[in-house]
KOLVEXVEX-390474 format. One record per residue (C-alpha): residue number from 1; residue in three letters; x negated, y negated, z. Coordinates in steps of 0.1 Angstrom, whole numbers. Layout:
residues N
+-----+---------+-------+-------+-------+
! num ! residuo !    px !    py !    pz !
+-----+---------+-------+-------+-------+
! NUM !     Ala !     X !     Y !     Z !
...
+-----+---------+-------+-------+-------+
end
This chain:
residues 321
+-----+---------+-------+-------+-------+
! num ! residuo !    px !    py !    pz !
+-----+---------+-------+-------+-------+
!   1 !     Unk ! -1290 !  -785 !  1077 !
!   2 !     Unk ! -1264 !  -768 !  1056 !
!   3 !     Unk ! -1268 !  -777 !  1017 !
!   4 !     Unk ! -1232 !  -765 !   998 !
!   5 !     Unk ! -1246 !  -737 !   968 !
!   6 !     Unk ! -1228 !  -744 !   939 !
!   7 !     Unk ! -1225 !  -777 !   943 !
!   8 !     Unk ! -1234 !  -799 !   911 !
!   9 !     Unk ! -1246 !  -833 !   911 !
!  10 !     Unk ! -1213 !  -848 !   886 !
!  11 !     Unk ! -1187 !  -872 !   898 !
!  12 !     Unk ! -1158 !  -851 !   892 !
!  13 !     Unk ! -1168 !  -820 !   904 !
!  14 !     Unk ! -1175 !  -840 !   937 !
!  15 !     Unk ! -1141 !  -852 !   936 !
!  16 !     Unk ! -1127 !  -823 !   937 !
!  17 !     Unk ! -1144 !  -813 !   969 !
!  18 !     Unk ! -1144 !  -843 !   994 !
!  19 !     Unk ! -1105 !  -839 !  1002 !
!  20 !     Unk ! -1112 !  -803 !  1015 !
!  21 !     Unk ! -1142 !  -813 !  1034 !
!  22 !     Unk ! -1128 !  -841 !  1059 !
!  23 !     Unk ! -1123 !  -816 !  1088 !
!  24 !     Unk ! -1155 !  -814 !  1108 !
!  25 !     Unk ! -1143 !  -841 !  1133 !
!  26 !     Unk ! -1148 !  -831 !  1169 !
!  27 !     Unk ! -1178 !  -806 !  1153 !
!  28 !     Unk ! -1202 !  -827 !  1158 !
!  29 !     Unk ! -1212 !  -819 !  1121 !
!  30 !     Unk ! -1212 !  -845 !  1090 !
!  31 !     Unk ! -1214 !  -845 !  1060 !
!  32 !     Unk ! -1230 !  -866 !  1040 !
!  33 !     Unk ! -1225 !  -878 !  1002 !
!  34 !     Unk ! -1260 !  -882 !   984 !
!  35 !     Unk ! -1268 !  -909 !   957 !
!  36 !     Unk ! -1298 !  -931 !   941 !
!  37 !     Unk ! -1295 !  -969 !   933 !
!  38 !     Unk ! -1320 !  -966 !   909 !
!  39 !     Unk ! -1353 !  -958 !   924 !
!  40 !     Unk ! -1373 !  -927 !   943 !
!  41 !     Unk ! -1351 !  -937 !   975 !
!  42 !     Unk ! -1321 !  -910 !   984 !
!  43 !     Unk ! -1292 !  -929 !  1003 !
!  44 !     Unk ! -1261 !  -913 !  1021 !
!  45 !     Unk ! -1224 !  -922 !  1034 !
!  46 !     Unk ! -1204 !  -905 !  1056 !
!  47 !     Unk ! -1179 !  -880 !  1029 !
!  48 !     Unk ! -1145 !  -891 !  1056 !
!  49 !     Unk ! -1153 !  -930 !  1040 !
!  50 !     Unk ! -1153 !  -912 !  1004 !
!  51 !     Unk ! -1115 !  -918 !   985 !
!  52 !     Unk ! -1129 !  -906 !   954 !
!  53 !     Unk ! -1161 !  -905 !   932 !
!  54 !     Unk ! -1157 !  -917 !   891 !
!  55 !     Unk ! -1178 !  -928 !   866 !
!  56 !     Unk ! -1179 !  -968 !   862 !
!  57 !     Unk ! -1146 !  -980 !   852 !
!  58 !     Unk ! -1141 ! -1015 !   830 !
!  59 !     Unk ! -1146 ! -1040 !   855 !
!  60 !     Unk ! -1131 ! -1073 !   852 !
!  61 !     Unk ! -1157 ! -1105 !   868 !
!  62 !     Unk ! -1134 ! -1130 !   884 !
!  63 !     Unk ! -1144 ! -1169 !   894 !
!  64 !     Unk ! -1166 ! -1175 !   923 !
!  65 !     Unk ! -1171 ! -1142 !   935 !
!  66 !     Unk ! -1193 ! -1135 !   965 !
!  67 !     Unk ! -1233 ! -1122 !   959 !
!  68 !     Unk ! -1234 ! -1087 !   949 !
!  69 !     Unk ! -1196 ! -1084 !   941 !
!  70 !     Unk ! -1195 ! -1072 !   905 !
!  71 !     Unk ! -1160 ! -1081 !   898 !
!  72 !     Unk ! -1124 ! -1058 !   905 !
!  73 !     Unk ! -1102 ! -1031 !   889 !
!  74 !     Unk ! -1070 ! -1018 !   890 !
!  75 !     Unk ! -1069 !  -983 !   905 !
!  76 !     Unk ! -1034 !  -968 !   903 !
!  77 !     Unk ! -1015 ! -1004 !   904 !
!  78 !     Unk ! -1040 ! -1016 !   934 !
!  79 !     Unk ! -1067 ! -1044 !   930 !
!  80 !     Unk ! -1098 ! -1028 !   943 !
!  81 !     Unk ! -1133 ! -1053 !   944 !
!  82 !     Unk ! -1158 ! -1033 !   934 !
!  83 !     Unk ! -1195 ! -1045 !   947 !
!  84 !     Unk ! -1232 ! -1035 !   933 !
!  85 !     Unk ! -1248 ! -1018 !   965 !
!  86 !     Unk ! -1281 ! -1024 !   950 !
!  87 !     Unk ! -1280 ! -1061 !   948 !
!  88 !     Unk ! -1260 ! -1060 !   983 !
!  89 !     Unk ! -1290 ! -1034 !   999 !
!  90 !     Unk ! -1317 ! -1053 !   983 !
!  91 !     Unk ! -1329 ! -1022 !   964 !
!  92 !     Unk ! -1360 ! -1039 !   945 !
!  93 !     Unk ! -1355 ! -1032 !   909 !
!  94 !     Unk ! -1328 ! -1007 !   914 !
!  95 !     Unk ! -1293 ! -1004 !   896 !
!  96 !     Unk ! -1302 ! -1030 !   868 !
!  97 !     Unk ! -1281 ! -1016 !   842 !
!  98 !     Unk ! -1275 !  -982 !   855 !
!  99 !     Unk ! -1248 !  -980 !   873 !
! 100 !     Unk ! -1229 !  -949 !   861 !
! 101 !     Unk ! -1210 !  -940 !   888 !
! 102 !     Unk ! -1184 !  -955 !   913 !
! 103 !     Unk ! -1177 !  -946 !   948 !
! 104 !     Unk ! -1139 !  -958 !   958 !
! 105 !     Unk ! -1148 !  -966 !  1000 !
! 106 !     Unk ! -1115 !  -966 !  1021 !
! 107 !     Unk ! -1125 !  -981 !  1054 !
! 108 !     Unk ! -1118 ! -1011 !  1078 !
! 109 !     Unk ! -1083 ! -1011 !  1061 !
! 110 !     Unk ! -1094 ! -1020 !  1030 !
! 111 !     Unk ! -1103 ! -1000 !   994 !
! 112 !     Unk ! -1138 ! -1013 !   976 !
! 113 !     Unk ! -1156 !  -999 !   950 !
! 114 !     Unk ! -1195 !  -994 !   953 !
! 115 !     Unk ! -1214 !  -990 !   919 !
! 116 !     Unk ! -1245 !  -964 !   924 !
! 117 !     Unk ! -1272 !  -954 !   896 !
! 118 !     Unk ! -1263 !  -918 !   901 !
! 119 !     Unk ! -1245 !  -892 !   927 !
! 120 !     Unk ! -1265 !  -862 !   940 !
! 121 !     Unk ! -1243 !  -834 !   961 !
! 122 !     Unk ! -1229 !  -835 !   995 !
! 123 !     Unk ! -1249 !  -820 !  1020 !
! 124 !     Unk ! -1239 !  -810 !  1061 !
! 125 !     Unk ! -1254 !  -817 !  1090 !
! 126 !     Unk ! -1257 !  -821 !  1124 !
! 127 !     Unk ! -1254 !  -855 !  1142 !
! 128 !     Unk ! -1281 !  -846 !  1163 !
! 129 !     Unk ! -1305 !  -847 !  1134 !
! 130 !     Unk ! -1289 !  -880 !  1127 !
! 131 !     Unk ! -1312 !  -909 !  1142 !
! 132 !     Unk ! -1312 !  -944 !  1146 !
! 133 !     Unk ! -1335 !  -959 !  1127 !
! 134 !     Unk ! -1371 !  -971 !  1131 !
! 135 !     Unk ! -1371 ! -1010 !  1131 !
! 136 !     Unk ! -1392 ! -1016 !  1103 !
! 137 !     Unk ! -1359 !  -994 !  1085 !
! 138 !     Unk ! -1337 ! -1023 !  1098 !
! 139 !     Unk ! -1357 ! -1048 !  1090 !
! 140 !     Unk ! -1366 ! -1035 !  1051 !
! 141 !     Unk ! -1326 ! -1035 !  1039 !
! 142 !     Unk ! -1309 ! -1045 !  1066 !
! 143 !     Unk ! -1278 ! -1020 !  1063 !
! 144 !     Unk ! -1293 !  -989 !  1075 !
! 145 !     Unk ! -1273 !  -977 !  1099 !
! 146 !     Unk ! -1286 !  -941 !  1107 !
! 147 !     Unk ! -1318 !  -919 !  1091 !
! 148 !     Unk ! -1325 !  -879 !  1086 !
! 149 !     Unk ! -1341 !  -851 !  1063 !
! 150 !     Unk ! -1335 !  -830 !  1039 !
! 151 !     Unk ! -1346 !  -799 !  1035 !
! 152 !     Unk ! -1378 !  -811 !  1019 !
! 153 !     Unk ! -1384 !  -831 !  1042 !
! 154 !     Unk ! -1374 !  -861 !  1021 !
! 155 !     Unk ! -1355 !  -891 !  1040 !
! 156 !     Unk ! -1321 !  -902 !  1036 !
! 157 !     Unk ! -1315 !  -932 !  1046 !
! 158 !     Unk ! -1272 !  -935 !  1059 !
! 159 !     Unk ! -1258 !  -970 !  1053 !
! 160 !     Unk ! -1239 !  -992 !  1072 !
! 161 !     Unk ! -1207 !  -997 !  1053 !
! 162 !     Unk ! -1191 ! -1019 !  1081 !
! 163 !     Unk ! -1222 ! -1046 !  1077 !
! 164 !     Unk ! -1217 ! -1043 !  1041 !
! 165 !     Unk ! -1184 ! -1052 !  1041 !
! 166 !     Unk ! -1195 ! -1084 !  1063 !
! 167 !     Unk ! -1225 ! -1092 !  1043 !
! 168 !     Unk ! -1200 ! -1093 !  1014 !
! 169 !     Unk ! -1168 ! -1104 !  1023 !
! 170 !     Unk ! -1178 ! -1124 !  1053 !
! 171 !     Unk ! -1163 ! -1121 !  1094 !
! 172 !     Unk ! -1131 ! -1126 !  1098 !
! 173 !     Unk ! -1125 ! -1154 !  1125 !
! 174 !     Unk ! -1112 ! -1143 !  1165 !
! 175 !     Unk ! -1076 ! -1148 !  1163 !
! 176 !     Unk ! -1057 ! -1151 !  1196 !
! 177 !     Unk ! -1078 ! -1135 !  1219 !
! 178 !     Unk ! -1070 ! -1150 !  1251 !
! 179 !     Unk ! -1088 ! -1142 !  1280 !
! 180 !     Unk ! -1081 ! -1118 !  1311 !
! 181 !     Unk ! -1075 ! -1137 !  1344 !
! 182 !     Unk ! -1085 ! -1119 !  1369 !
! 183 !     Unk ! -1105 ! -1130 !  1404 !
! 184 !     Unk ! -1121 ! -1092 !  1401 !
! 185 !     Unk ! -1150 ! -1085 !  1377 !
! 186 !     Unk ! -1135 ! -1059 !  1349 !
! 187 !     Unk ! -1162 ! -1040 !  1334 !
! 188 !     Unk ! -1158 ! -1021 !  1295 !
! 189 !     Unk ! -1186 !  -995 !  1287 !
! 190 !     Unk ! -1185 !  -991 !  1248 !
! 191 !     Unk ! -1205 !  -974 !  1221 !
! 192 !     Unk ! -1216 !  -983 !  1188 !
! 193 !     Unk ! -1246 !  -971 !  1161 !
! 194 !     Unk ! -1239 ! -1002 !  1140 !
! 195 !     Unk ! -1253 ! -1036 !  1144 !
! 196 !     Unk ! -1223 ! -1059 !  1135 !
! 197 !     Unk ! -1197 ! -1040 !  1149 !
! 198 !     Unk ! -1214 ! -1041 !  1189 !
! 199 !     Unk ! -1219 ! -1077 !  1180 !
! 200 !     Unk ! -1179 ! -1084 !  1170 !
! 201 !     Unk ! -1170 ! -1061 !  1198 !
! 202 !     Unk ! -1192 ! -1088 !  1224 !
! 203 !     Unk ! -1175 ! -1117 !  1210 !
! 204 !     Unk ! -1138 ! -1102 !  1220 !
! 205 !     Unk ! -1150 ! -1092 !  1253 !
! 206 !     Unk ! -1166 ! -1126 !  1260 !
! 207 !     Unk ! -1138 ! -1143 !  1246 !
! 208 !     Unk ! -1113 ! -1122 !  1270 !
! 209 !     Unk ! -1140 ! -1130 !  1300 !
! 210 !     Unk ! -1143 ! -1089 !  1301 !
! 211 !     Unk ! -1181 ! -1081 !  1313 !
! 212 !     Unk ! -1196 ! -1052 !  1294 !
! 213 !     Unk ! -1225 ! -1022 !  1292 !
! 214 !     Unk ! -1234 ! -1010 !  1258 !
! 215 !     Unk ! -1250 !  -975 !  1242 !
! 216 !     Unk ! -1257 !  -973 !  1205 !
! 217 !     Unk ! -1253 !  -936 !  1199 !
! 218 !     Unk ! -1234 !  -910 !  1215 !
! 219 !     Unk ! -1260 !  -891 !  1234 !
! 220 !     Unk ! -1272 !  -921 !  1249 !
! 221 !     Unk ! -1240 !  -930 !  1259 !
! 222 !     Unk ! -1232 !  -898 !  1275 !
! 223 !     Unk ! -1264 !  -900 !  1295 !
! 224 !     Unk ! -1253 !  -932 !  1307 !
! 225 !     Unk ! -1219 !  -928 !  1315 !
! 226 !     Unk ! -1235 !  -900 !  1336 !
! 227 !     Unk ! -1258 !  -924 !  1358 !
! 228 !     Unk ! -1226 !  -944 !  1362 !
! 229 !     Unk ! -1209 !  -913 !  1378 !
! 230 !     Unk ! -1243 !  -902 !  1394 !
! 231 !     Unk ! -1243 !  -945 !  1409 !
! 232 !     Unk ! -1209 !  -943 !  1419 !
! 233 !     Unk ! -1214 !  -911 !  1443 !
! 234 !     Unk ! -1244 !  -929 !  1457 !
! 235 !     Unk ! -1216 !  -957 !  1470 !
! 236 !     Unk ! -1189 !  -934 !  1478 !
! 237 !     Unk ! -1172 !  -954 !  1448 !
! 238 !     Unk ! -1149 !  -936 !  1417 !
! 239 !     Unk ! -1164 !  -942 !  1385 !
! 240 !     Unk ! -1134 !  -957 !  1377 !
! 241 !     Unk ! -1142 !  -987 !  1402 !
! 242 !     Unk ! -1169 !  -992 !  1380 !
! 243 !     Unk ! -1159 !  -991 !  1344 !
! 244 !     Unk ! -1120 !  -994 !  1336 !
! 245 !     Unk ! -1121 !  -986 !  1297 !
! 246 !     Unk ! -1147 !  -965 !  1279 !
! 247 !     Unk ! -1148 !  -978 !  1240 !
! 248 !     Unk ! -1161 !  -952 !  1215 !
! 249 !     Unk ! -1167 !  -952 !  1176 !
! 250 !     Unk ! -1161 !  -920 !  1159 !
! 251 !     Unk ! -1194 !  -917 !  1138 !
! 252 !     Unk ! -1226 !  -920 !  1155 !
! 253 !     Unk ! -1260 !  -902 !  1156 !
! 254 !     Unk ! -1268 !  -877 !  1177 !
! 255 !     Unk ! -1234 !  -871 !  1191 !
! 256 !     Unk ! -1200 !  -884 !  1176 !
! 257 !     Unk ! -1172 !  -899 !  1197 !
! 258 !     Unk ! -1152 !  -872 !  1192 !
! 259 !     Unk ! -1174 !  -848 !  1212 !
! 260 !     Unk ! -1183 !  -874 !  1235 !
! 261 !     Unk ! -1146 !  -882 !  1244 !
! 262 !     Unk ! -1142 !  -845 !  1250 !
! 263 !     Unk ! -1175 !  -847 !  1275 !
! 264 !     Unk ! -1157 !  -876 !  1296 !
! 265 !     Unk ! -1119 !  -860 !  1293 !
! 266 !     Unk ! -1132 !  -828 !  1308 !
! 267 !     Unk ! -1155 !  -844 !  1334 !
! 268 !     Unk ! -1134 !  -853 !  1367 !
! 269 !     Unk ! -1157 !  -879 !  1375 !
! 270 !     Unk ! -1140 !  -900 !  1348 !
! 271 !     Unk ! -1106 !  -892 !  1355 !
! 272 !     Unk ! -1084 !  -920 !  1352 !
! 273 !     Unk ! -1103 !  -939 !  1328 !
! 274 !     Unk ! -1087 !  -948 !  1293 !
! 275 !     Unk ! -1107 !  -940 !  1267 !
! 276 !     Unk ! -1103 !  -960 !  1232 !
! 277 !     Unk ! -1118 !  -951 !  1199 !
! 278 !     Unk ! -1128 !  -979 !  1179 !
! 279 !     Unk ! -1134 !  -969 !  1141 !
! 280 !     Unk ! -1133 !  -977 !  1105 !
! 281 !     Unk ! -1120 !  -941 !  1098 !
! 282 !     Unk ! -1085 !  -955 !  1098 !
! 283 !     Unk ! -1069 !  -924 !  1085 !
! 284 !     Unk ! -1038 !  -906 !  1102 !
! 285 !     Unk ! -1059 !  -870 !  1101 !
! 286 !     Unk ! -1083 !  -891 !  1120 !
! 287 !     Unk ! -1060 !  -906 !  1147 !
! 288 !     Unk ! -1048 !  -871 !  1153 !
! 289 !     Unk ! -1081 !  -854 !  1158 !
! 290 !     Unk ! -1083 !  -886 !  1180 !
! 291 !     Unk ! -1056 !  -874 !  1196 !
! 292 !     Unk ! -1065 !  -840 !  1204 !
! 293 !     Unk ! -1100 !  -847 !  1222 !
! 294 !     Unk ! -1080 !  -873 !  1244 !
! 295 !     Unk ! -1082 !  -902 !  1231 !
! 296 !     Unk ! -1056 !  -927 !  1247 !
! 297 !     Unk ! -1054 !  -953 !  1218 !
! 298 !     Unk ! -1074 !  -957 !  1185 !
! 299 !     Unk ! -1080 !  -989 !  1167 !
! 300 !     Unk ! -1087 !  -995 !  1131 !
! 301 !     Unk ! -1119 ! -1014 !  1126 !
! 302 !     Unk ! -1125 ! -1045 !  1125 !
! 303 !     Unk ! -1096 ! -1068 !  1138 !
! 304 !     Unk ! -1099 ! -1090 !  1168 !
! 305 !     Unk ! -1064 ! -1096 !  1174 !
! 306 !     Unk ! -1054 ! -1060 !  1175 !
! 307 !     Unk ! -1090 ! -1050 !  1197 !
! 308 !     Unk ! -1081 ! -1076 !  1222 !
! 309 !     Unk ! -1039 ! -1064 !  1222 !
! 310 !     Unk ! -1050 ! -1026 !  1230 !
! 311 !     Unk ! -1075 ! -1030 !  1256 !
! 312 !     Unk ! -1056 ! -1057 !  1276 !
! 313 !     Unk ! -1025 ! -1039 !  1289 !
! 314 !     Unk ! -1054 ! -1010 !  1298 !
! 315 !     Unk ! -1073 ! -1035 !  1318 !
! 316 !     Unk ! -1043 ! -1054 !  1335 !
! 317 !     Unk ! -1028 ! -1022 !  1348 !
! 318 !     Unk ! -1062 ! -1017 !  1370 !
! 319 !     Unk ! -1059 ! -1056 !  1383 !
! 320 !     Unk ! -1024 ! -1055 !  1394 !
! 321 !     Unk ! -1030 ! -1020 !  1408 !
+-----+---------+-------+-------+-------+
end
C-alpha cells in the first residue's frame, strides 16, 4: 500500500490533488479517498467518483425529501442534492452535527453531494488487497461494497455508491426492454462487486429472455471465464459457442475490468467475443482507457433502456449468423 507523503488531511488541499490522480485505470491500482462519519470507523470511495471535496456549503431543505437527503445546493448554476451518508449508512451516532465537509460524487450520470464528519488523505492501493466483504460487513450497513488495510492494520471499509444512490433516490423502472427472439439459447457472462447493480443487470437479461453466468470480482471472473475456455476444448466447441457477450464493471476487488478485459482481448480462446464495460465512471477519460484495453462498447451505469439497446445488436448478430 502506497500512502502519498505530504499529503494533509484538509479539503482543499485534497482538491487540488484528485484531478491529477485519475490515471491509474488499466493499473490495477486505486486509490482511495479516506473519511470518518463521526465515529472510530475509517470509510473510503474510489478518488475517479471524487468531482471535488469542500467544506459544507448552505444547504437549502426542500418538501418531502427522501430519508437521509439533507436538502440541495447550487454548485456553479447546477442543482446538486446533497445526502447525509451517515443517516444513509446507518453510522450509529455518527455525523449528528458534524458534518464539516462535502464530497461532490459524479457517477451514474448524476452529481450528489455526500456530507462526511471529516476527510483524511487519499491513499493507493492494489485491487488485489481489495476484498469483498465478510457477510456480517454486508449485513451491519448494508452499503459496503469492498474491505482492506491500512498500514496499521486498521480497516477501511469502501462503499457502495451505486446502492446508495438506490437506497436514496429509488430504481428507476425497466423501460423498453423487449426481449430477444431467438429458438437458440444466448448466454451473457457478466461481472459485478456490487449487490444492486448484478441484481438490475438480472432483471434486463430476464426481461430480454437472455440466460446468464455471473462473477463478483474480477479475479473470480477471470478464473471462470477460463473453465469456460478449458469446457469448451473438452467439446471441441469455441468459447464463443458458449458465451456471446462478456459484461465487465470497471472497479472491482482483486482485479479491475480494465485488466481483466486485457486478459480476455489477448487470449485467443475468446476471440470473437464482444466485450462491454458496464460502469458508473461515466467519464470520457474513462471510455477511452476503455477503449484502449479493447473494450467494444461502454455503458454509463445504470439505465435499462440504453443496457438493453447496446447488448442486443451484439447478441443478434451471433443468431442470424
Amino acid at each position: 500500500m502506497d500512502q502519498f507523503a505530504g499529503d494533509t488531511p484538509t479539503p482543499g488541499n485534497l482538491l487540488d490533488t484528485i484531478d491529477g490522480r485519475t490515471r491509474l485505470a488499466g493499473s490495477n491500482k486505486l486509490e482511495i479517498l479516506l473519511f470518518s462519519l463521526g465515529t472510530s470507523e475509517v470509510f473510503g470511495i474510489n478518488v475517479f467518483k471524487v468531482r471535488e471535496v469542500c467544506k459544507t456549503p448552505p444547504i437549502t431543505r426542500t418538501p418531502n425529501m427522501p430519508h437521509g437527503m439533507e436538502g440541495v445546493i447550487s454548485l456553479r448554476g447546477r442543482i446538486v442534492p446533497v445526502v447525509n451518508l451517515a443517516n444513509i449508512v446507518h453510522v450509529e451516532n455518527g455525523g449528528e452535527g458534524n458534518c464539516s465537509a462535502m464530497l461532490v460524487m459524479e457517477y451514474s450520470r448524476r452529481v450528489l453531494g455526500f456530507l462526511v464528519s471529516d476527510v483524511d488523505r487519499i491513499i493507493r492501493v492494489e485491487w488485489s488487497d481489495v476484498k469483498p466483504p465478510e457477510a456480517l460487513l454486508t449485513g451491519e450497513h448494508g452499503m459496503i461494497t469492498a474491505i482492506t488495510h491500512l498500514e496499521d492494520g486498521k480497516l477501511v471499509s469502501i462503499l457502495d455508491v451505486e446502492e446508495i444512490l438506490i437506497k436514496t433516490f429509488g430504481e428507476d423502472g425497466m423501460h423498453d426492454v423487449t426481449p430477444i427472439e431467438s429458438e437458440e439459447d444466448i448466454t451473457v457472462f457478466f461481472v459485478d462487486d456490487s449487490t444492486i447493480a448484478r441484481k438490475r443487470i438480472v432483471e434486463v437479461l430476464d426481461r430480454m429472455r437472455v440466460k446468464y453466468k455471473q462473477a463478483t470480482n474480477g479475479l473470480e471472473a477471470w478464473e471462470r471465464l477460463k473453465s469456460e475456455a478449458a469446457y469448451a476444448e473438452q467439446q471441441g466447441q469455441t468459447v464463443s459457442d458458449l458465451i456471446k457477450v462478456i459484461m465487465v464493471d470497471a472497479e472491482m476487488p482483486q482485479m479491475d475490468g480494465y485488466v481483466l478485459t486485457r486478459h480476455i482481448k489477448t487470449d485467443r480462446r475468446f476471440d470473437g467475443i464482444p466485450v462491454v464495460m458496464h460502469s458508473s465512471l461515466s467519464s470520457e477519460a474513462n471510455r477511452t482507457m476503455g477503449q484502449s484495453v479493447g473494450v467494444d462498447a461502454y455503458v454509463a451505469k445504470f439505465d435499462s433502456q440504453v443496457l438493453s439497446e447496446t447488448l442486443r445488436p451484439l447478441l443478434l448478430r451471433h443468431v442470424a449468423a
